[in-house]
N, C-alpha and C positions, 0 to 999 in steps of 0.2 A: 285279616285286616278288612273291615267294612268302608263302603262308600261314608255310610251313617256318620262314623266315629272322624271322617276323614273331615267331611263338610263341619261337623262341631268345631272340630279342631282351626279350621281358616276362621271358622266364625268369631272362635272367641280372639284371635288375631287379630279380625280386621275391627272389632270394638271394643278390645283394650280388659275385658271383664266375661268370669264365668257367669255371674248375673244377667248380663246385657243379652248373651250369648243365650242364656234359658230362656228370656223372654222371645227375643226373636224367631227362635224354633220352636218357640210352645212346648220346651222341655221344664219338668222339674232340673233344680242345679242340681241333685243328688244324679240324677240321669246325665247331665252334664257332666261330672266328676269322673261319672262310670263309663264315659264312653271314652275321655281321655287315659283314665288308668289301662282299658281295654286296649288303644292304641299303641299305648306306650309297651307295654305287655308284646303288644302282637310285633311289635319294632325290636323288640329289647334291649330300648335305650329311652333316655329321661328326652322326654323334649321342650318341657317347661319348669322352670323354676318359680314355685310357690310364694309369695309374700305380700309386703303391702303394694307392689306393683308388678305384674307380671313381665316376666323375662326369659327369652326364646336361649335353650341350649344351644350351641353350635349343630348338634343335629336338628335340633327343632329350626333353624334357619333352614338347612338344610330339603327337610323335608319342607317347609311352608314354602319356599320356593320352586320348587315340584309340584303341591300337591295343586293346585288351579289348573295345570294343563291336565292332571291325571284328570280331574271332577268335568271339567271341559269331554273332553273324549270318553266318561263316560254317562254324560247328560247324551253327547251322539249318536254313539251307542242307542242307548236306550229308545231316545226318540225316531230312529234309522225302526228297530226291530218294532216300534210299535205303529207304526206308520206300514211297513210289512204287515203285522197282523192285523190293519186294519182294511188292507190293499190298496195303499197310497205308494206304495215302494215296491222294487226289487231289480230284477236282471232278467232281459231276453237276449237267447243269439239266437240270431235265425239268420238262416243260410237259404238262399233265395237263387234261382234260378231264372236265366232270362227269355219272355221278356218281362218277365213280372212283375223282376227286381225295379227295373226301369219305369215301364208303362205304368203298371197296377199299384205298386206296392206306397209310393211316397203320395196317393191319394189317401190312401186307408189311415197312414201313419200319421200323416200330418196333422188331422183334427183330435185322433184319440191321445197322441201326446201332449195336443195342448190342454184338454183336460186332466191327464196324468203326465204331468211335467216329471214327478220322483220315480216314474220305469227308468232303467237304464236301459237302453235298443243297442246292441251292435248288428251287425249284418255284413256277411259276407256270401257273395256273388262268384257262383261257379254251377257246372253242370252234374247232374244226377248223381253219376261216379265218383265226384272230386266231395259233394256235398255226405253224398252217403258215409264216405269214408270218415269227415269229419262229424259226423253223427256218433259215430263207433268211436273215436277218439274223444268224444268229450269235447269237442271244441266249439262245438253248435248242442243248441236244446232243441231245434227244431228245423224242417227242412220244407222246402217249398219247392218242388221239381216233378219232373215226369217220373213216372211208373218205374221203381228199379228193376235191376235183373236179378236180385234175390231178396227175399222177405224173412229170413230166419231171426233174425234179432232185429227187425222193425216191426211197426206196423204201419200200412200204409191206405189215409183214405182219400179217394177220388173228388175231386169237387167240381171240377170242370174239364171239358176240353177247348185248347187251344187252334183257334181254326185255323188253317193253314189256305193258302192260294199263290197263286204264280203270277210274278211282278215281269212283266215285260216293258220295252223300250216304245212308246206309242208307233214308229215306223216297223216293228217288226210284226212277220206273217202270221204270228199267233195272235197279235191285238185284231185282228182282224175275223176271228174266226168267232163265232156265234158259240160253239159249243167243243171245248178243249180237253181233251183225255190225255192221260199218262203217255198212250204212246205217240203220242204227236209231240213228245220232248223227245225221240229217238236222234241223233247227231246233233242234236243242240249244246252248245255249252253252256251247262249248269255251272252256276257259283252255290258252290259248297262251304258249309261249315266243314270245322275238324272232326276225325274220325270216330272221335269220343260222345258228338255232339246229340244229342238225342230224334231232335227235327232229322240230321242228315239219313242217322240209322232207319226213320221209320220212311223218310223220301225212296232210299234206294231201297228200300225191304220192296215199295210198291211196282216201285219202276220194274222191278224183277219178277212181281207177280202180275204184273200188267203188260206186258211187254214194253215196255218203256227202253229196252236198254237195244245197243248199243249208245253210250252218250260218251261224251267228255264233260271233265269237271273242271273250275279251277278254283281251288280254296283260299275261302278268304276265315282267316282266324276271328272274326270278330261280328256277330248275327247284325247287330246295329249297323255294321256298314254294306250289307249286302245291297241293300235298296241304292246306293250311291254311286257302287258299282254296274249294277243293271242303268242307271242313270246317264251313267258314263259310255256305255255300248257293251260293255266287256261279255255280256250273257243276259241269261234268266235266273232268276233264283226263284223257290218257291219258299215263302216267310210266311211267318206268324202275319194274321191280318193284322192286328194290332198296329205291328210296326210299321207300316205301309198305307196308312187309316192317318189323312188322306195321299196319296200314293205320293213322291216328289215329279215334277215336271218334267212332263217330256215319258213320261211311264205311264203305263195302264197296272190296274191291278183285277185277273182272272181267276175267274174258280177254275177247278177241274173235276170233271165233271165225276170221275171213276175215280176222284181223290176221298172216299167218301166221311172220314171221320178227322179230327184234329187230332193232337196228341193228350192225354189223361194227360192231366197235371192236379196235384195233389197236395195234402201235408203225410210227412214222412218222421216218427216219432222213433223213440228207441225203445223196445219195450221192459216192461219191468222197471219202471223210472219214478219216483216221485214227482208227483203233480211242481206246477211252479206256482210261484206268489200268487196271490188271489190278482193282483192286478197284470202279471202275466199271462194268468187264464181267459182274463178279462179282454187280454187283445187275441188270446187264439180262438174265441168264441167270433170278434169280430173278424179275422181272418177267415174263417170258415163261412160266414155270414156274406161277406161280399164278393168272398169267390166265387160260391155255389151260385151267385146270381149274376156271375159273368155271361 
């Protein structure tokens, strides 16, 4: 059964004549005739009765009442896939890490979709571990996070680092000090992210090689709220500058000075994958583009 034979068919319907029906689609009637018998053929059932006025079989009802949603959904169709090959259309998931997700990413997003209104963007926000996993699963096409701890079925490339520094409370003896190293956090109580958290891992990896430690920590699950609790007195946290840019009240925000690098943060791809829609590429070109110029 063709689309072709289907549209003849509503056509000669809806103007009463095989004639009318030629004219309109710039068919010969003979080609009219043949695309009816062809349907009818491909149905294996009569759906018009022949004479001096045309008359729909009980299936030819049947089917004309069907056939405008079928022709509907595949005008969509067609126009959805050509709109794809044109790179007007398609699907991104990306899996974003924060503060990316947060800070970075709904600047980037927000003007290229309004020129490409037909991408469909989902996004899901979680850390390296949780995002990788969902890479492997198929759940995400793309991932935006720090450095994983294995590379065998990804590939992963660098684009920036996230600078990190140490948010204190304006009255406390570190806002005070000109020049602050890892082990001048020694007995302090650090507000930590969870264990999983990538920031937390590369904090405490320093503190260990820098002699930062003995410390206490008290964990707060959530990186955005870190700044509100050092706010509040609870500790120090050392955050993403980002988030603390410009710091909240009552807070200083410190380098350190033997903290020497941010954390890599990246895109993380799966390898061996078929490219996505031209207009998908189109935004991992600009993700790449304004990250690297972080």
């Amino acid at each position: 059964m063709e689309i072709r034979t289907i549209k003849t068919f509503q056509t000669i319907i809806r103007l009463g004549s095989f004639q009318r029906a030629a004219e309109e689609l710039q068919y010969g009637q003979s080609t009219v005739t043949m695309h009816i018998q062809k349907l009818e053929n491909d149905l294996g059932v009569k759906l018009l009765e022949r004479g001096k006025k045309l008359k729909l079989t009980e299936a030819g009802r049947l089917f004309h009442q069907n056939a405008d949603l079928l022709l509907k959904d595949y005008e969509y169709l067609y126009a959805s896939m050509n709109e794809l090959i044109q790179g007007e259309a398609g699907n991104m998931r990306l899996g974003v890490m924060e503060p990316t997700a947060s800070y970075r990413l709904p600047h980037i997003l927000g003007p290229f979709l309004q020129q490409h209104p037909k991408l469909k963007v989902s996004i899901q926000i979680g850390n390296t571990f949780i995002l990788s996993q969902m890479l492997n699963e198929g759940i995400i096409d793309l991932a935006i996070c720090s450095t994983p701890e294995s590379g065998l079925e990804h590939t992963f490339e660098p684009l920036f680092d996230e600078r990190l520094a140490l948010l204190v409370p304006d009255t406390h003896r570190l806002a005070a000090m000109d020049r602050v190293l890892l082990r001048d956090l020694q007995h302090e109580n650090i507000l930590i992210t969870t264990s999983v958290c990538p920031y937390r891992q590369k904090l405490e990896s320093y503190l260990l090689e820098n002699g930062g430690s003995p410390y206490t920590g008290m964990e707060i699950g959530n990186m955005a709220a870190l700044k509100y609790y050092v706010q509040a007195g609870f500790g120090v946290a050392v955050v993403p500058v980002i988030t603390a840019t410009p710091s909240p009240p009552g807070t200083i925000l410190k380098n350190i000075h033997d903290l020497d690098s941010g954390l890599v943060t990246g895109m993380l791809r799966k390898q061996n994958v078929s490219s996505f829609s031209s207009a998908a590429e189109k935004l991992v070109s600009l993700l790449r583009k304004e990250l690297l110029a972080v």
